[in-house]
C-alpha positions as CSV (number, residue, x, y, z in Angstrom):
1,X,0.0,62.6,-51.6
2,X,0.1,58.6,-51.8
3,X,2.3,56.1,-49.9
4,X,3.0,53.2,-52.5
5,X,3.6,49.7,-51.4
6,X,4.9,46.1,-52.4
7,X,2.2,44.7,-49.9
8,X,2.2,41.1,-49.3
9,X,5.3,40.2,-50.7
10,X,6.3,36.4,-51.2
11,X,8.9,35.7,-49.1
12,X,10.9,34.2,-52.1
13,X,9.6,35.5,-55.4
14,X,8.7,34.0,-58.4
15,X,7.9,34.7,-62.4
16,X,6.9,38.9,-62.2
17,X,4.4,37.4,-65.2
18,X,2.3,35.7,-62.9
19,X,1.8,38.7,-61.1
20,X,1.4,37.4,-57.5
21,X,4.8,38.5,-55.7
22,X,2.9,41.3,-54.2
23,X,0.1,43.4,-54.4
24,X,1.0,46.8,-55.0
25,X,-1.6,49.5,-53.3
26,X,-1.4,53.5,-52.5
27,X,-2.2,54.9,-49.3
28,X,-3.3,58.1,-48.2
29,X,-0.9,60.0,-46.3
30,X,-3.6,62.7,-45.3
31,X,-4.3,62.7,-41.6
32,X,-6.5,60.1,-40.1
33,X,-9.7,60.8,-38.8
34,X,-10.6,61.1,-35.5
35,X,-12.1,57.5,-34.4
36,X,-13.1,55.9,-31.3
37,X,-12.8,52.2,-30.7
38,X,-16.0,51.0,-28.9
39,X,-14.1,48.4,-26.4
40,X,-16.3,45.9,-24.7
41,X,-14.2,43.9,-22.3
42,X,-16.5,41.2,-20.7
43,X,-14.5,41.8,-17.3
44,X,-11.5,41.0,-19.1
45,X,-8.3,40.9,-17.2
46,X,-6.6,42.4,-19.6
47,X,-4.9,45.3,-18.8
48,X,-5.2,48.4,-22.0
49,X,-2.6,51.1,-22.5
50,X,-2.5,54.2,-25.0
51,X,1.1,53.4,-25.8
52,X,3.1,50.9,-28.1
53,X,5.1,47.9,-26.2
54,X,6.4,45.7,-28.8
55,X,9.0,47.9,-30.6
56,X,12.0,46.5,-29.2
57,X,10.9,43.1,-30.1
58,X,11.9,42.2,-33.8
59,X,9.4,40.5,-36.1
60,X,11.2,38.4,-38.9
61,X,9.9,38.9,-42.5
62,X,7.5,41.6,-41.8
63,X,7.7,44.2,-44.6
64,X,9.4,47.4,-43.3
65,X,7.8,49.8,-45.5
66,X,4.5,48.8,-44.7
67,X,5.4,48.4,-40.9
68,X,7.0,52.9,-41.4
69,X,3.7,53.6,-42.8
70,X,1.8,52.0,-40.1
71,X,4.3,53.8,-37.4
72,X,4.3,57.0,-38.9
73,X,0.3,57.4,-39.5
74,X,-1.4,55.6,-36.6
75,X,-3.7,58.0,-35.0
76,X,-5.2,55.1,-32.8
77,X,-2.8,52.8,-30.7
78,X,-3.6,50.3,-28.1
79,X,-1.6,47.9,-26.3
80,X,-3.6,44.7,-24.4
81,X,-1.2,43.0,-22.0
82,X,-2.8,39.6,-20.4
83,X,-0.8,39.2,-17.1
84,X,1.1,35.9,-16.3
85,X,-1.2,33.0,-15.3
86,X,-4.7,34.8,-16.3
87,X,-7.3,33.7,-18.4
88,X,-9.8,35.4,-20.5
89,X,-12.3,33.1,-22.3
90,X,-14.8,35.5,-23.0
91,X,-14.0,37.6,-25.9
92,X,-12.2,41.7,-25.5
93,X,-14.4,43.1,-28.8
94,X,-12.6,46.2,-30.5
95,X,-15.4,47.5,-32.2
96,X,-14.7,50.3,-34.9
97,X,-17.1,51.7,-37.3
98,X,-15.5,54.3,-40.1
99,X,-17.4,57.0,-41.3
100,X,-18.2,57.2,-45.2
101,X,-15.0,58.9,-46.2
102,X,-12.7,58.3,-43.2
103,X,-9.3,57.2,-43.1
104,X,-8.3,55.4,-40.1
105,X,-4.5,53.4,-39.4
106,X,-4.2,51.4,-36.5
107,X,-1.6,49.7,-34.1
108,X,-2.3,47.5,-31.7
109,X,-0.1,45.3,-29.7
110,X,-0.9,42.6,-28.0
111,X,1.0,41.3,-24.5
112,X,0.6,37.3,-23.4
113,X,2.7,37.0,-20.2
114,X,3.7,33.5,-19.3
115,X,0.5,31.1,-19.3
116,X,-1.9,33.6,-20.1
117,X,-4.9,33.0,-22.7
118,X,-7.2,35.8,-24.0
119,X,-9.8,36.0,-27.0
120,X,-9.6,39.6,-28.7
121,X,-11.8,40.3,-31.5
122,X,-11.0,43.1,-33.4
123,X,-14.6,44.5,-36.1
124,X,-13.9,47.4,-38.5
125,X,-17.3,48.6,-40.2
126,X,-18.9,51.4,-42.3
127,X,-21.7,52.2,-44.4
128,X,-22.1,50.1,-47.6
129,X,-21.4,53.2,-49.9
130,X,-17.9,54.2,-47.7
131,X,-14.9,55.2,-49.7
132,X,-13.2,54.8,-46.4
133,X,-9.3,53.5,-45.8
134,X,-8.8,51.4,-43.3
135,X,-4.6,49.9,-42.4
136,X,-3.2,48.3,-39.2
137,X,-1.0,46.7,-37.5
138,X,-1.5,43.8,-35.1
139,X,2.1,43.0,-33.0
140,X,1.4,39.8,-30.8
141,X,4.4,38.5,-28.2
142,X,2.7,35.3,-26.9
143,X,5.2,34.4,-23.9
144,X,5.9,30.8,-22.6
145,X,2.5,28.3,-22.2
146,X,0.5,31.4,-23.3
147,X,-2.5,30.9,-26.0
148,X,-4.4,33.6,-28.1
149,X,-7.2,33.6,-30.3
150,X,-7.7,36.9,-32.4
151,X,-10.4,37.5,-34.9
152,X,-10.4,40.2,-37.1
153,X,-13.8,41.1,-38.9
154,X,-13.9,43.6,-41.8
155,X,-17.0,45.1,-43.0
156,X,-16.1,48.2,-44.8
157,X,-18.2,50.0,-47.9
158,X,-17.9,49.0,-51.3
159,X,-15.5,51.2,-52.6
160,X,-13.3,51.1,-49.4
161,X,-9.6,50.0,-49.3
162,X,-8.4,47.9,-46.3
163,X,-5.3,46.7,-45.0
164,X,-4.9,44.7,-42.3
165,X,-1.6,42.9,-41.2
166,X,-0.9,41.0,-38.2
167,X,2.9,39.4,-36.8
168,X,3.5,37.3,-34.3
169,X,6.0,35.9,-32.0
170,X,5.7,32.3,-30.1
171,X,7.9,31.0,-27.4
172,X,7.8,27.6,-26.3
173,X,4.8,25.9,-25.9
174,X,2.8,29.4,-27.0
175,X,-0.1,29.1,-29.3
176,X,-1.9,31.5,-31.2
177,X,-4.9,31.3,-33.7
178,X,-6.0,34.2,-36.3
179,X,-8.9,33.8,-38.1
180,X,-9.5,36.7,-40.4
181,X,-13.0,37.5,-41.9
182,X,-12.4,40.1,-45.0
183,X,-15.7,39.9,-46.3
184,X,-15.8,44.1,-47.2
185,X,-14.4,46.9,-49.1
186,X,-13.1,46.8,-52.7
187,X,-9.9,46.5,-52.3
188,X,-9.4,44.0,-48.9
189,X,-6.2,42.5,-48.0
190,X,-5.0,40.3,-45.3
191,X,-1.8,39.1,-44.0
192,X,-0.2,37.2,-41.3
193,X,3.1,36.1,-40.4
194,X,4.1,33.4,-37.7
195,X,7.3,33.1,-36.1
196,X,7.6,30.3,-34.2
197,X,10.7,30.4,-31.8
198,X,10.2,28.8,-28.9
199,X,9.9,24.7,-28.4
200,X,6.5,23.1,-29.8
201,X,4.8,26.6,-30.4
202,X,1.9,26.2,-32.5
203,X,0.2,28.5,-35.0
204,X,-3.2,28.2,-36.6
205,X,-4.6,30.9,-39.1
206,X,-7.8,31.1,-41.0
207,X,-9.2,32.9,-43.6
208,X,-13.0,32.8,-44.4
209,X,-13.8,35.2,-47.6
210,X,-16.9,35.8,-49.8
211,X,-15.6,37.7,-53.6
212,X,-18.2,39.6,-54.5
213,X,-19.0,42.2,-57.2
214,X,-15.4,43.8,-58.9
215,X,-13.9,43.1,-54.8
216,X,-10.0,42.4,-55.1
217,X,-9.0,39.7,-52.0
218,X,-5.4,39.7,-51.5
219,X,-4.2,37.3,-48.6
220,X,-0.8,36.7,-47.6
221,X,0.5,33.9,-45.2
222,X,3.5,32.8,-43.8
223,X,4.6,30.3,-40.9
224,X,8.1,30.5,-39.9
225,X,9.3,27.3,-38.3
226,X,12.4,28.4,-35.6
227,X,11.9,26.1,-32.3
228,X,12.4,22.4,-32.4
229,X,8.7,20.2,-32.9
230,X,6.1,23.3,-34.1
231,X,3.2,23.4,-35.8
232,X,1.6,25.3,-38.0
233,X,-1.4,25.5,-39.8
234,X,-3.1,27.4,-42.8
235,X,-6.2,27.1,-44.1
236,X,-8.3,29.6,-46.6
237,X,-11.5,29.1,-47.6
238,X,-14.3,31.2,-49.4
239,X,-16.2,31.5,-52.6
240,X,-15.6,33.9,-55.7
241,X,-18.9,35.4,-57.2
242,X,-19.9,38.1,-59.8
243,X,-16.3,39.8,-61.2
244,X,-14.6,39.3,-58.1
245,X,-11.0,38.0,-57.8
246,X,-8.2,36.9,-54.8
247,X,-4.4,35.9,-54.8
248,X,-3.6,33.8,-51.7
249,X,-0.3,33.1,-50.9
250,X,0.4,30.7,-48.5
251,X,4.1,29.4,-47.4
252,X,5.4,27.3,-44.6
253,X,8.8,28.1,-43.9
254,X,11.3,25.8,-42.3
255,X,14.9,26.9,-40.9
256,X,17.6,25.2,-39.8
257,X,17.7,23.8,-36.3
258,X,13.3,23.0,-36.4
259,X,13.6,19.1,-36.5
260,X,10.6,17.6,-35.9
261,X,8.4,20.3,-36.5
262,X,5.4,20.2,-38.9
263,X,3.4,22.4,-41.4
264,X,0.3,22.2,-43.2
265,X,-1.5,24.4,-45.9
266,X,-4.5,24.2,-47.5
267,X,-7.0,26.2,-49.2
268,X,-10.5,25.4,-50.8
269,X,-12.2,27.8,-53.1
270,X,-15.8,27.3,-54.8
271,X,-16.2,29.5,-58.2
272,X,-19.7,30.6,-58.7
273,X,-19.1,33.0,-61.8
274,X,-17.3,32.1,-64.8
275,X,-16.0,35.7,-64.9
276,X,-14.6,35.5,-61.3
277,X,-10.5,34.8,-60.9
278,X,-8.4,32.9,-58.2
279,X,-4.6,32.5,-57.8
280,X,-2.8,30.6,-55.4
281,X,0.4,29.9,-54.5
282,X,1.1,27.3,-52.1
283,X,4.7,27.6,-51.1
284,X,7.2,25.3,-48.6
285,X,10.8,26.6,-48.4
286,X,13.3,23.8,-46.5
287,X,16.3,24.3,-44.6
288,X,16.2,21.4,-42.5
289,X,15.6,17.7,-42.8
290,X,13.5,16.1,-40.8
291,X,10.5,17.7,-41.1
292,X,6.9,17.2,-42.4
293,X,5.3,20.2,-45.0
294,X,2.3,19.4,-47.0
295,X,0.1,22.0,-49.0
296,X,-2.7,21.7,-51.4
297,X,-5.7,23.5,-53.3
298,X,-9.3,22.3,-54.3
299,X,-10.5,25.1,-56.7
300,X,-14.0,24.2,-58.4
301,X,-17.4,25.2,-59.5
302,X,-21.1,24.0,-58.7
303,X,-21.6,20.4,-59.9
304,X,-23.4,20.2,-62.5
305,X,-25.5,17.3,-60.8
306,X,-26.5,19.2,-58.1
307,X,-27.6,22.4,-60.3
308,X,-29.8,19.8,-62.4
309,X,-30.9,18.7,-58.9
310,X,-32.3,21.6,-57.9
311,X,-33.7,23.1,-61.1
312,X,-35.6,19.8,-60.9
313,X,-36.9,21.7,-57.7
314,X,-37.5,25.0,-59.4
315,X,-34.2,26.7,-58.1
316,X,-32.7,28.8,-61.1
317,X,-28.9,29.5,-60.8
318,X,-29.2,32.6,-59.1
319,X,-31.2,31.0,-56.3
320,X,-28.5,28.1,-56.2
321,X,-25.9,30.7,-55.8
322,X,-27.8,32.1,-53.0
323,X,-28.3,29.5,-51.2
324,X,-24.4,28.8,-51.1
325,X,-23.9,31.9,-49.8
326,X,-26.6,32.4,-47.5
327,X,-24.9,29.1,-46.1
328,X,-21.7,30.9,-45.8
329,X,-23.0,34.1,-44.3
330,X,-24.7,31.7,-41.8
331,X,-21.5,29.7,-40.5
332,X,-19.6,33.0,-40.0
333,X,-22.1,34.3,-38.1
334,X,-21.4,31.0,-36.0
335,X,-17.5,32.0,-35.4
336,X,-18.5,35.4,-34.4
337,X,-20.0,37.1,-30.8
338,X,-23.6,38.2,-31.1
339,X,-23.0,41.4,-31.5
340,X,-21.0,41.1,-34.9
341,X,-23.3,38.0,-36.4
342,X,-26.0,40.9,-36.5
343,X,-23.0,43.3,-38.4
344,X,-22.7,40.2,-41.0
345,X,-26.5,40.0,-41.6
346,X,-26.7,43.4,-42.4
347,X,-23.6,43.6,-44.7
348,X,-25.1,40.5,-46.5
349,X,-28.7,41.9,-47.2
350,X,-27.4,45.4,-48.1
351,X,-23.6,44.4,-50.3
352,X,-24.3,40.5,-51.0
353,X,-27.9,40.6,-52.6
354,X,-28.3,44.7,-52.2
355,X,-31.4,45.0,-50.0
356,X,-32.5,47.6,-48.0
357,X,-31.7,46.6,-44.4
């Protein structure tokens, strides 16, 4: 029996004909399998509880359905609380690799007590033929002067589906960045939502992607300006290659009371197949007046210049098209701890160009 869902909705919708107000997935309701996290703390001072600590805390916009599923069927939970003053440079790695045919939902919370900082990464894996289903949940409360960065890597099989959802909550002067890396699985979506409460809280979130193959990326993005003089930023970037296709959404949200505050959103996508797709919808909704939004999309293929350039040098199309991506691989392997860069190499010999690794 199947769990369906209206994942990554828009926050106001728009034509159902365009088919981007939400991705609509089925999960498994079969019981997880049993999976251990491999946790590598780098002496963090975090302090890491088998229990849930954010449920009194109320996360605007986040999709209630999808939030029931992830309560009802999380077989792992973890809260990481940062106590008040402490910081962590050195990255907390949650390191989870999924069996072929496992299914695996998450919750994790995530604690910043007043001017703390921490960097959590957060790597799901499998093998490159996995049917595996992968969902979570990622709650943050970042607490007065506090400052996050969380990276979430995804690496599953081919034929896997993933899921993977983070909300946030700043108070004043908080800031918290999310990059999110879904380079696996067949199905991969991504999603974050922003609230920023508190006075001059700041959100940044990422998302570096790589289509490939029939892979379906569906990203979902939302920065909701509360407090007086925030920021927020959005940025997606990635390539689309073979039959592959993504929707990004991306939407800065400004309500009533936020003067001064300032959003940006931006995403870049390189086409390398003529039979990949892309959608995006940049989206700023206004309640208030004196603020700043701004949002745009560069969407567009190899120069033909450049191509002639290099078949001048003996590079057919198929080289060219490496090269981009082996240029990819190669600067998110730069974002990432040692340990994971390695992960990405694999992936990329064995899914990207299928080699033996």
């Amino acid at each position: 029996m199947n769990t369906s869902l209206n994942a990554n909705k828009l926050p106001t919708l728009t034509w159902n004909h365009f088919k981007v107000n939400h991705k609509e997935i089925h999960l498994s309701n079969e019981p997880d399998t049993a999976v251990s996290p491999k946790i590598i703390t780098n002496n963090s001072t975090a302090v890491l509880k088998d229990s849930r600590t954010l449920d009194d805390l109320t996360f605007s916009g986040s999709d209630k359905k999808t939030e029931t599923y992830i309560l009802q069927n999380a077989s792992l939970t973890k809260s990481i609380i940062v106590p008040k003053n402490n910081t962590d440079t050195a990255p907390l790695i949650f390191d989870l690799n999924l069996q072929p045919a496992d299914k695996l939902t998450c919750l994790l919370d995530i604690v910043l007590e007043e001017n703390s900082s921490a960097n959590i990464v957060v790597s799901v894996s499998s093998a490159a033929e996995s049917t595996a289903q992968y969902a979570d949940l990622i709650r943050i409360h970042a607490a007065e002067g506090a400052s996050l960065k969380l990276t979430c890597l995804q690496l599953l099989g081919k034929a896997a589906l993933s899921f993977n959802n983070i909300v946030a909550c700043l108070e004043n002067e908080a800031k918290v960045s999310v990059l999110q890396i879904p380079l696996g699985a067949e199905t991969a979506l991504a999603s974050a939502i922003m609230d920023l409460r508190g006075y001059h809280a700041n959100s940044e979130i990422r998302s570096e992607y790589i289509g490939h193959l029939t892979q379906d990326i569906d990203l979902n993005y939302v920065a909701r300006h509360y407090g007086k003089k925030t920021l927020s930023d959005i940025k997606m970037t990635g390539f689309l290659s073979d039959s592959s296709k993504k929707t990004a959404r991306g939407t800065i949200d400004f309500h009533r009371g936020c003067k001064g505050s300032i959003g940006n959103e931006s995403e870049t996508v390189l086409m390398l197949n003529k039979n990949a797709r892309n959608k995006s919808v940049p989206l700023i909704l206004c309640d208030e007046e004196d603020v700043v939004g701004t949002h745009g999309a560069a969407i567009g293929t190899l120069d033909e210049d450049r191509f002639f350039y290099l078949k001048s040098r003996g590079i057919d199309e198929n080289s060219a098209h490496r090269l981009f991506l082996d240029s990819a691989v190669s600067r998110l392997k730069g974002l990432l701890p040692d340990m994971l860069a390695a992960k990405i190499d694999n992936y990329n010999k064995e899914v990207l160009f299928n080699e033996s690794v």
